[in-house]
PAZAPA-4460 file (N, C-alpha, C; in steps of 0.05 Angstrom, whole numbers, plus 32768, in hexadecimal, padded with zeros to 4 digits):
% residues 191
    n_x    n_y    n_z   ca_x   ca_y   ca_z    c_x    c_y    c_z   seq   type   mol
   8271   7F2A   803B   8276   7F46   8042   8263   7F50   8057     1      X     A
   824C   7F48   804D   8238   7F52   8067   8242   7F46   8085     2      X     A
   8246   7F2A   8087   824C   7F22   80A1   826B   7F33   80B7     3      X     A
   8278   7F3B   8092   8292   7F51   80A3   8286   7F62   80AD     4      X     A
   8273   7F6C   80A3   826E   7F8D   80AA   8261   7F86   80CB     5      X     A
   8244   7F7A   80CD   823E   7F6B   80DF   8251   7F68   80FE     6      X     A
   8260   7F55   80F0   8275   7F4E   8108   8286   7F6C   8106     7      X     A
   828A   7F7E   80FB   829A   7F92   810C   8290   7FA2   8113     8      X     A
   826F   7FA2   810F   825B   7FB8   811C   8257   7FA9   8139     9      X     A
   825D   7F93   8137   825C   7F8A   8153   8273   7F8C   8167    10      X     A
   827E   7F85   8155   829E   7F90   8169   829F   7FAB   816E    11      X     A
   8296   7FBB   8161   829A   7FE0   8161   828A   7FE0   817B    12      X     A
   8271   7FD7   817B   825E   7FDB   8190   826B   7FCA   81B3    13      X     A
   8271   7FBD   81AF   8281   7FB2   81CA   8299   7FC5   81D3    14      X     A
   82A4   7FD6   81C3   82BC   7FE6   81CD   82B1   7FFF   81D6    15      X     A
   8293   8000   81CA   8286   8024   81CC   828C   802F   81ED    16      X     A
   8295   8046   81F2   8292   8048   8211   826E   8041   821B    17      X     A
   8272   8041   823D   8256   8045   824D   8241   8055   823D    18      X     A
   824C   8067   823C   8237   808B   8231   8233   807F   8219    19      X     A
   8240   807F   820B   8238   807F   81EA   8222   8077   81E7    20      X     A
   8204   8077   81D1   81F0   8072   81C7   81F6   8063   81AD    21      X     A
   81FD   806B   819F   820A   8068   817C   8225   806D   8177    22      X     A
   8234   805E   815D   8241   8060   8153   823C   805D   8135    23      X     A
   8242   8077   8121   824B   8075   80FD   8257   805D   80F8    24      X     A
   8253   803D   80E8   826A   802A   80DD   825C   802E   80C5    25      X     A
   8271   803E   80B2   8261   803B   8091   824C   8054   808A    26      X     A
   8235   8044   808B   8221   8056   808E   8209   804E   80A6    27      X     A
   820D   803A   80AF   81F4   802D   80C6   8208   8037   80E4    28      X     A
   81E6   8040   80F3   81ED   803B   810A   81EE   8025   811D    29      X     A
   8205   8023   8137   8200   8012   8140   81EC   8018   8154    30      X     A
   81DC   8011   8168   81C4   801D   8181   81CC   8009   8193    31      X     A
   81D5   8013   81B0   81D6   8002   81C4   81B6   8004   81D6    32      X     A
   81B5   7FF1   81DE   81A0   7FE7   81EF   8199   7FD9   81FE    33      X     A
   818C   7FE2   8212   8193   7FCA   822F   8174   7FBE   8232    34      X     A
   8173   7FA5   8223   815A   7F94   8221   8155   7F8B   8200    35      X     A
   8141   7F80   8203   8135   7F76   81E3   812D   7F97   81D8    36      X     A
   813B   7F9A   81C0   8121   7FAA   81B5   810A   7FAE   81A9    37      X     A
   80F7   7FB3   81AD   80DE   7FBC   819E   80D8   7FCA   8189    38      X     A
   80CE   7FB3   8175   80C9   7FC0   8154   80AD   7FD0   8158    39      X     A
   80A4   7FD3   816E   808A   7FE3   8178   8074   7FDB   8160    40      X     A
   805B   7FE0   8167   8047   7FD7   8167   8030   7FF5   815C    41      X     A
   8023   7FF5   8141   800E   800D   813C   8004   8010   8144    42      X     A
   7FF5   8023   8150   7FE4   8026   815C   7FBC   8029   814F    43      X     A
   7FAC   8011   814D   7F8F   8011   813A   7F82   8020   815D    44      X     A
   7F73   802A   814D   7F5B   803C   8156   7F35   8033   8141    45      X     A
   7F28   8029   815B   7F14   801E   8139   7EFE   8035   814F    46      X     A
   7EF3   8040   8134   7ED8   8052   8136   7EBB   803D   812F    47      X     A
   7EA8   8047   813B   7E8F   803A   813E   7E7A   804B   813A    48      X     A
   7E72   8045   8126   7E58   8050   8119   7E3E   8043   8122    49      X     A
   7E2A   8051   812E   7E19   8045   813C   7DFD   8035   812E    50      X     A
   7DEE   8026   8131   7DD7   801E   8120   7DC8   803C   8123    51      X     A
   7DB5   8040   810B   7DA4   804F   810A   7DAC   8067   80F8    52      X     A
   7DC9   806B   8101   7DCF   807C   80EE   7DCB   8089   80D4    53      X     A
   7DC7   809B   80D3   7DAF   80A5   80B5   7DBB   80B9   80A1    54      X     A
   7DD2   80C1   80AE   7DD9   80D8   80A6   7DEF   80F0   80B9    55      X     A
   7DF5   8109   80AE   7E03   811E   80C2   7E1E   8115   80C5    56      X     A
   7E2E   8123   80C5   7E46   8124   80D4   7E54   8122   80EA    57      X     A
   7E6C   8128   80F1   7E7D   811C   8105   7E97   8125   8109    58      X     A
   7E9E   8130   811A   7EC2   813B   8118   7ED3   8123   812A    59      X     A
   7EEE   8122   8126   7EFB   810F   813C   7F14   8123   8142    60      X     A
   7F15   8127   815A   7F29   8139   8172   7F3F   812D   8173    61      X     A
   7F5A   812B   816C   7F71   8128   817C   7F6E   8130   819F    62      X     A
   7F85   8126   81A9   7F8A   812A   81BF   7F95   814F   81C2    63      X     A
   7FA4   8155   81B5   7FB0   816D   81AF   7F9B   8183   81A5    64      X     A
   7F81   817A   81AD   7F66   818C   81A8   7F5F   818B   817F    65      X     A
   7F74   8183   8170   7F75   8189   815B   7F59   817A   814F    66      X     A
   7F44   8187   8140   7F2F   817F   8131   7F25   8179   8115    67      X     A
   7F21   8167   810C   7F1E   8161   80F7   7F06   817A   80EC    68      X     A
   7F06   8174   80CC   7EF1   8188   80BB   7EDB   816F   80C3    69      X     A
   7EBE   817F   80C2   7EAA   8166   80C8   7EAB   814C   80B0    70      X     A
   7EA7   8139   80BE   7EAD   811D   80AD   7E89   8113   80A9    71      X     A
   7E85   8115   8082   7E71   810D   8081   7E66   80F5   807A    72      X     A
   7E4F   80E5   808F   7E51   80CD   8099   7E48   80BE   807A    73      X     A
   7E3E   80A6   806A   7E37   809D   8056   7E32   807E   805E    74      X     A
   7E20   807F   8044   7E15   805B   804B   7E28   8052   803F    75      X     A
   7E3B   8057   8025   7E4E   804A   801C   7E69   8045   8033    76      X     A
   7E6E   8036   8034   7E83   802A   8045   7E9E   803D   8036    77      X     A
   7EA2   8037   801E   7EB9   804A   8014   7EB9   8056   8011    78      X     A
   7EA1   8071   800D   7E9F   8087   8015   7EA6   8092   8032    79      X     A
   7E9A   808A   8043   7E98   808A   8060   7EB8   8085   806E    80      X     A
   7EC4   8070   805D   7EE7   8065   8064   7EF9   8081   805E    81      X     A
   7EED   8087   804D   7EFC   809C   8035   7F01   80B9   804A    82      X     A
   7EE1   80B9   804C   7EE2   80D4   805A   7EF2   80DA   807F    83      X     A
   7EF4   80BE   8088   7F01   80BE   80A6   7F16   80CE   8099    84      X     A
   7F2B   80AA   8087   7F41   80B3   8087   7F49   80CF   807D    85      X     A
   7F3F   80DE   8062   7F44   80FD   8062   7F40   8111   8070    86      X     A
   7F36   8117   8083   7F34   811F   8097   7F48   8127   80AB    87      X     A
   7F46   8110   80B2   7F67   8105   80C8   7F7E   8105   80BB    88      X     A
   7F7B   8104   80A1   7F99   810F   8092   7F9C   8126   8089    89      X     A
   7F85   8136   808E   7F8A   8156   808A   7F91   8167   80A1    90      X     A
   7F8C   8156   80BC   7F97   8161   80D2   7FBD   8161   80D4    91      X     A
   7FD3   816E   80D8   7FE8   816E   80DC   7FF8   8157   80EC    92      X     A
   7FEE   8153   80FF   7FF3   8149   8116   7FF7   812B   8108    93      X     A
   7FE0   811F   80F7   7FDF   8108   80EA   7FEA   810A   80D4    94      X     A
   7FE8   811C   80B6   7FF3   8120   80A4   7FEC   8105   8088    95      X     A
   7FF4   810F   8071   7FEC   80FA   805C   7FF9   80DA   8061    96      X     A
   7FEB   80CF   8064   7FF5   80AF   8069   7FFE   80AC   8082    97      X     A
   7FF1   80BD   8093   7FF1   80BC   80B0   7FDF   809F   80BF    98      X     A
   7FD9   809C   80B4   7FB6   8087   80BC   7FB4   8076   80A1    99      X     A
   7FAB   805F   80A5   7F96   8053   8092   7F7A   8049   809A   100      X     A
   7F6B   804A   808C   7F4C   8043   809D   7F44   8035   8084   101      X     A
   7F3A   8022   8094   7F2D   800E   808A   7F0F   7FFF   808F   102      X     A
   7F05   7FF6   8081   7EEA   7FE3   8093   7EE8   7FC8   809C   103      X     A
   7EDF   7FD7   80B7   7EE4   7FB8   80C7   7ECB   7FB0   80C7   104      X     A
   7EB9   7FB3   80D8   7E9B   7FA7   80D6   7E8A   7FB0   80CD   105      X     A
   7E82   7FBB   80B2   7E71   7FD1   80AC   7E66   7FCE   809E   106      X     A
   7E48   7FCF   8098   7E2E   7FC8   8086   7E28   7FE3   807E   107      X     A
   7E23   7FEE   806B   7E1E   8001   8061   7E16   8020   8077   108      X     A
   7E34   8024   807A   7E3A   803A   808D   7E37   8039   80AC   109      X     A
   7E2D   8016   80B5   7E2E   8015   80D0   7E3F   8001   80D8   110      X     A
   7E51   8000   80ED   7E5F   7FEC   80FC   7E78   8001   80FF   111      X     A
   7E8D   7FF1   80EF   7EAA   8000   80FE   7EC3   8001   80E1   112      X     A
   7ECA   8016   80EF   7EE7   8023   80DC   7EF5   801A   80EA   113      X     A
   7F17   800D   80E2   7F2C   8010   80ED   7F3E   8026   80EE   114      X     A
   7F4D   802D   80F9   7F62   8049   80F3   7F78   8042   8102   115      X     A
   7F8E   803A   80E7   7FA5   8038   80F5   7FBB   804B   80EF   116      X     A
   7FCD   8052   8103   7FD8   805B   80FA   7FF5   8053   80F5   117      X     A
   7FFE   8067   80DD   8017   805C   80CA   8020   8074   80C1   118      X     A
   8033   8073   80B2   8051   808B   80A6   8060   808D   80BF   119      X     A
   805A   80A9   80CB   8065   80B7   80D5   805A   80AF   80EC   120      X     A
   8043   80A3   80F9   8034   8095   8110   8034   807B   810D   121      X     A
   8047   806F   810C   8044   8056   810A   8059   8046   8125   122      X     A
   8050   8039   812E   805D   802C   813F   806A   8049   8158   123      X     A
   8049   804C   8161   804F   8063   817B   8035   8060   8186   124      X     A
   802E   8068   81A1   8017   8069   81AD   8009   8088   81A3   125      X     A
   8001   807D   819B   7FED   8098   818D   7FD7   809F   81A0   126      X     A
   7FCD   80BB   81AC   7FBD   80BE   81B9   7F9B   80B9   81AC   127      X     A
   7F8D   80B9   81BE   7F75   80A7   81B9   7F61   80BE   81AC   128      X     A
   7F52   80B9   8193   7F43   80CB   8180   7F2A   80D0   8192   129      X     A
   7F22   80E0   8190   7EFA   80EA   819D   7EF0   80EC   818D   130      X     A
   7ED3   80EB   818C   7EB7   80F4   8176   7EB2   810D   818C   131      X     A
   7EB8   8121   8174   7EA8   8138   8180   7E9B   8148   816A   132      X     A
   7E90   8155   816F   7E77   816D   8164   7E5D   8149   8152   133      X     A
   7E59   8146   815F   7E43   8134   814B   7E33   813D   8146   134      X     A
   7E28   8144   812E   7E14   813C   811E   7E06   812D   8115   135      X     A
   7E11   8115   8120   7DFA   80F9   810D   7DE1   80FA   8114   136      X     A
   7DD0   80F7   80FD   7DAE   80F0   80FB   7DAD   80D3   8101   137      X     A
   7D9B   80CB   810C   7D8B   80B7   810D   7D9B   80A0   8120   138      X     A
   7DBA   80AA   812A   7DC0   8093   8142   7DCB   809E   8152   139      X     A
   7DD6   8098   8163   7DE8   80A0   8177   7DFE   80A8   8170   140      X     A
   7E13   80B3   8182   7E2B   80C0   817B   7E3C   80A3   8179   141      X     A
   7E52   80A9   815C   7E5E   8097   8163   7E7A   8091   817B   142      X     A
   7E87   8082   8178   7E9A   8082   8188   7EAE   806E   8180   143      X     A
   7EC5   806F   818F   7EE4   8072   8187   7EF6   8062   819C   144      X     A
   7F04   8048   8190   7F17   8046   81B2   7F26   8033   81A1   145      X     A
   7F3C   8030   81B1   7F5D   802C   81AA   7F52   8006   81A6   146      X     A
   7F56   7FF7   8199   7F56   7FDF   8191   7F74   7FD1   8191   147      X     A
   7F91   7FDD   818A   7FA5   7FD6   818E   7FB8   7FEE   819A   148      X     A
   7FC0   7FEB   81B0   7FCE   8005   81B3   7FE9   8005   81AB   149      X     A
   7FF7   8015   81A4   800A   8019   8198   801E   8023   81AA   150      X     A
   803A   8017   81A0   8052   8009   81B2   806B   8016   8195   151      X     A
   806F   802D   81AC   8086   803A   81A4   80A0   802A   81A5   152      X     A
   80AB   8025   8189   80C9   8016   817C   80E0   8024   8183   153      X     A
   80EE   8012   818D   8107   8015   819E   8113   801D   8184   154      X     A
   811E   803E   8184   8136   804A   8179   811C   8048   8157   155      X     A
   8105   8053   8166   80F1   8059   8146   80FB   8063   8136   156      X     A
   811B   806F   8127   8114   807C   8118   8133   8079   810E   157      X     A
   813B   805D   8114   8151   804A   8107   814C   8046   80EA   158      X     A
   815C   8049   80D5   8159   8044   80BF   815F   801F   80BB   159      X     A
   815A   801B   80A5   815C   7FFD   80A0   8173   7FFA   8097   160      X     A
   8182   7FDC   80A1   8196   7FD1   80A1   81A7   7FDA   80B8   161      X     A
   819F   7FED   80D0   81B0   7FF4   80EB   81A9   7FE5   80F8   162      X     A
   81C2   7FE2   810B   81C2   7FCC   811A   81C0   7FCE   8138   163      X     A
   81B9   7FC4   8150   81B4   7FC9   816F   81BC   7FB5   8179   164      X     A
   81D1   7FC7   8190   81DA   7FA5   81A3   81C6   7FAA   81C0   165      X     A
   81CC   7F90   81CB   81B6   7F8B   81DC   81CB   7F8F   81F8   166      X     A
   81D3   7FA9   8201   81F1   7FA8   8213   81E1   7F98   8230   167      X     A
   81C9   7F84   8230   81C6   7F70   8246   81DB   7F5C   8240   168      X     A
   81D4   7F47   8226   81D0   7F2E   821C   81EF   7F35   8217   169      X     A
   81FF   7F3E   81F9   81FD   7F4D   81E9   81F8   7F3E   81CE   170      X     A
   81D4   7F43   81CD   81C6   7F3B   81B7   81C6   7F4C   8197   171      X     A
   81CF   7F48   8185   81CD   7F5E   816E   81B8   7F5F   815F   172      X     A
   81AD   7F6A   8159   8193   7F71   814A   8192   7F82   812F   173      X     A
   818D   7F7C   8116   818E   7F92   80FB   8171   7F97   8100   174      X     A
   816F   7FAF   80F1   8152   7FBD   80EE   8145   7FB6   80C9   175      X     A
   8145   7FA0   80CB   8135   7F8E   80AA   8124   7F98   80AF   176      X     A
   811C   7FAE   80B2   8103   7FC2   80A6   8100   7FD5   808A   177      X     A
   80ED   7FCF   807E   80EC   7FEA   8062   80F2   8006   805F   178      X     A
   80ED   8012   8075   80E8   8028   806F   80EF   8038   808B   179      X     A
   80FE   804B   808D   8101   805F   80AE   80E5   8062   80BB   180      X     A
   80D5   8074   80A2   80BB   807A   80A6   80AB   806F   80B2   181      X     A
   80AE   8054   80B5   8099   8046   80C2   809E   802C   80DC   182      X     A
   80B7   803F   80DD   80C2   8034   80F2   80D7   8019   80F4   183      X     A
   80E9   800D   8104   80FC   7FF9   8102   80E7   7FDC   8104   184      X     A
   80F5   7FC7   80F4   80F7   7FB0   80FF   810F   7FA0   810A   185      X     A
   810D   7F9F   811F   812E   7F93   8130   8122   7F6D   8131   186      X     A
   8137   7F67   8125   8141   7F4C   811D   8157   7F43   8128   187      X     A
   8155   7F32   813A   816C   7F28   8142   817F   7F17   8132   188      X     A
   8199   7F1D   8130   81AF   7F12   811E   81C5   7F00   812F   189      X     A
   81C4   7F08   814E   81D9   7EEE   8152   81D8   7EEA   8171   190      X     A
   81E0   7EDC   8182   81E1   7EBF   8179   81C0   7EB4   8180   191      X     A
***
């Protein structure tokens, strides 16, 4: 049954006029597209906490001027993880399960956080975070820069099991991805 449906979402898609984008079969869309598509790529951001560090706070700026509540710094690593990510998820722009942060190189509150982002930011170029208003005692300011940049997904916001023809090749692709939210995975299905 699946390969009927399949093969007539393919055939529906070969008759679509020039203009058309999509067509309804069932409940999936079909997506035309001229090239491979891109299951896009998250975008990590890792923050750097400097040696010496002793103490004091720290805000991180969106691009959109938007500012975090001051983030207070700790020798506990999961303290210190804890406090990025709430922060950055109390801003709008990022929202709850906007980001995950994690520890990447970090000895008791010095080295580096990861921050990736995911939900609703996931698989998009996310603009690049700042350290602003610092407060830290005892080191330098820390600082902030893009480690994976993030690569906005062709037709991001395809639900799973829709399908995309490739109107170069004409390659078909399903989106075997979990979830809308976090964007497509395009899988190629034939030939």
């Amino acid at each position: 049954m699946n390969k009927f449906i399949t093969c007539l979402a393919l055939a529906a898609a070969f008759v679509l006029p020039a203009a058309a984008q999509s067509i309804s079969i069932a409940t999936a869309e079909v997506y035309r597209y001229a090239g491979v598509p891109s299951s896009g790529t998250s975008e990590i951001q890792t923050l750097t906490i400097n040696a010496s560090t002793s103490g004091g706070t720290f805000t991180l700026t969106l691009a959109n001027g938007r500012t975090t509540l001051p983030i207070t710094w700790s020798a506990t690593n999961a303290t210190l993880v804890a406090n990025v990510d709430a922060a950055l998820e109390a801003l709008n722009a990022v929202g709850t399960g906007g980001v995950t942060t994690a520890v990447g190189t970090m000895t008791a509150g010095i080295g580096t956080i990861t921050i990736t982002f995911t939900g609703k930011n996931a698989k998009l170029d996310f603009p690049a975070l700042s350290v602003t208003n610092n407060l830290i005692t005892g080191g330098t300011i820390p600082t902030i820069a893009t480690t994976t940049a993030g690569v906005e997904a062709t037709f991001r916001n395809a639900r799973p099991g829709e399908l995309l023809v490739d109107t170069v090749t004409p390659d078909l692709y399903i989106n075997d991805g979990t979830s809308q939210i976090n964007g497509p995975t395009w899988t190629k299905v034939s030939p």
